[in-house]
C-alpha positions, 0 to 999 in steps of 0.5 A: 386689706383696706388697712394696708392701703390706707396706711400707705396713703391710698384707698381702694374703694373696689374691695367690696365688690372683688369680694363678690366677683371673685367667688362669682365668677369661680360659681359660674364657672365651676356649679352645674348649668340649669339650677344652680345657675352657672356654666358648668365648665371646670370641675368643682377642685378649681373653684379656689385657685380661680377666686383667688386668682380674680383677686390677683388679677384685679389688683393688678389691673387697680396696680397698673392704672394707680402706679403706672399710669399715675391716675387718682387712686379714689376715681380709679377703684371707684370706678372699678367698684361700678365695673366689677358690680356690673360684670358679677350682675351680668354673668349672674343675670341677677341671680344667686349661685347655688350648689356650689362645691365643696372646695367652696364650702370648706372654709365657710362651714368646717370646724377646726378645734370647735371654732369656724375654721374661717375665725382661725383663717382671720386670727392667723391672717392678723397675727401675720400682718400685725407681725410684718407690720411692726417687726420687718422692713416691709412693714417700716417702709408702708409707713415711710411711702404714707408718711412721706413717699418722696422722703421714702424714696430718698431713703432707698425704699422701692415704693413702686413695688411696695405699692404694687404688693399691697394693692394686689394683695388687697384684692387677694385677700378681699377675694379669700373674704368673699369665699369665706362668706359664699361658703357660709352662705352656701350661695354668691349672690349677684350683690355679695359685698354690696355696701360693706366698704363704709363698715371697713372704713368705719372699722378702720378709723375707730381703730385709729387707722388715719385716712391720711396715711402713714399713722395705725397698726393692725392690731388697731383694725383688729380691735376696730371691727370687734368694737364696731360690731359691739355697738352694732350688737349693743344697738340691735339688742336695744330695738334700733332698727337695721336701717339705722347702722349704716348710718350709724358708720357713716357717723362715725367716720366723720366724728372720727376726722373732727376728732383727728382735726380737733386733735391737730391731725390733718383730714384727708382732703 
């Protein structure tokens, strides 16, 4: 998701937290009131289709105040990061939603041919938009608005609905994410997501997505995460406290921009 943004010269600090909201709120609506904390209002069966479409929603919401009324992209999902946290705070009141569903808990536990089925939902995922990325038009004209968004224009390319189509599928498959993990966890609770944008950008620079738009592939966020995850691992095996990796990613987005500065790449301002 945050790749597709990145490379049309964007950025949508709000991923992390629709990746909460949006199973938070189908849990809320759907698990029995008392101890499993929600409402009890809607039947277990819909519990996805609502997810998936609070995703929808705040894309369009991020979509609507970025493009149509032109405001800074970064203050825009920040804000919206502060928003969405307080809103799945509030109708949580702090706790963690349980016994949910089993429509919620499918693809976070099923096995599908002896792997997670959530592993085959991610690779199919990739291997779609790695497709979409470098063999369609679509693709070519992700690159055409973040290399140059007037020259895209000129060139015919309707980069309004461009935008529009990234940005809210951003948040759709941020929301798919967040209900992957409530059905590994079993549970939403109140700070799902919480701190994960600086792993997605850490992931996404050494993977030689450029902060400045235009450059990257999918393929490359692809290999970005498993190398990130490895040196995580490699650091965990070798006794280095937890406390210590987010650290760790905050480092190396910036050894990432000097390494772009030193190379004659621009660093996003």
């Amino acid at each position: 998701a945050q790749t597709m943004v990145l490379i049309v010269k964007k950025m949508d600090l709000s991923l992390e937290s629709t990746m909460g909201l949006a199973p938070g709120v189908a849990a809320w609506l759907v698990v029995p009131t008392g101890a499993g904390h929600g409402l009890g209002l809607l039947p277990g069966a819909w519990s996805v289709p609502v997810t998936l479409a609070v995703g929808v929603l705040i894309g369009v919401v991020n979509a609507l105040l970025i493009i149509r009324f032109g405001l800074n992209g970064f203050i825009v999902t920040l804000g919206m990061l502060i928003v969405l946290r307080g809103i799945l705070t509030g109708i949580s009141g702090g706790q963690t939603f349980f016994q949910l569903p089993e429509s919620m808990l499918y693809l976070g536990t099923a096995q599908w041919f002896g792997m997670p089925a959530s592993i085959w939902v991610c690779l199919v995922l990739f291997a779609v938009a790695i497709v979409v990325l470098g063999w369609t038009s679509f693709g070519r004209s992700l690159y055409a608005i973040g290399g140059n968004v007037d020259a895209a224009k000129a060139a015919g390319i309707r980069t309004d609905r461009v935008l529009w189509i990234v940005i809210v599928a951003g948040s759709l498959l941020a929301a798919l994410a967040g209900l992957l993990l409530s059905g590994r966890l079993a549970s939403v609770a109140s700070a799902q997501g919480n701190g994960y944008i600086f792993t997605v950008f850490a992931a996404a620079v050494i993977g030689g997505i450029s902060l400045n738009g235009g450059k990257g592939t999918m393929f490359g966020a692809f290999t970005g995460i498993l190398l990130l995850f490895m040196i995580q691992n490699v650091l965990t095996l070798a006794g280095v406290p937890a406390q210590w990796i987010g650290a760790l990613n905050g480092l190396i987005i910036l050894v990432a921009l000097i390494i772009s500065r030193i190379t004659g790449g621009k660093v996003q301002e």
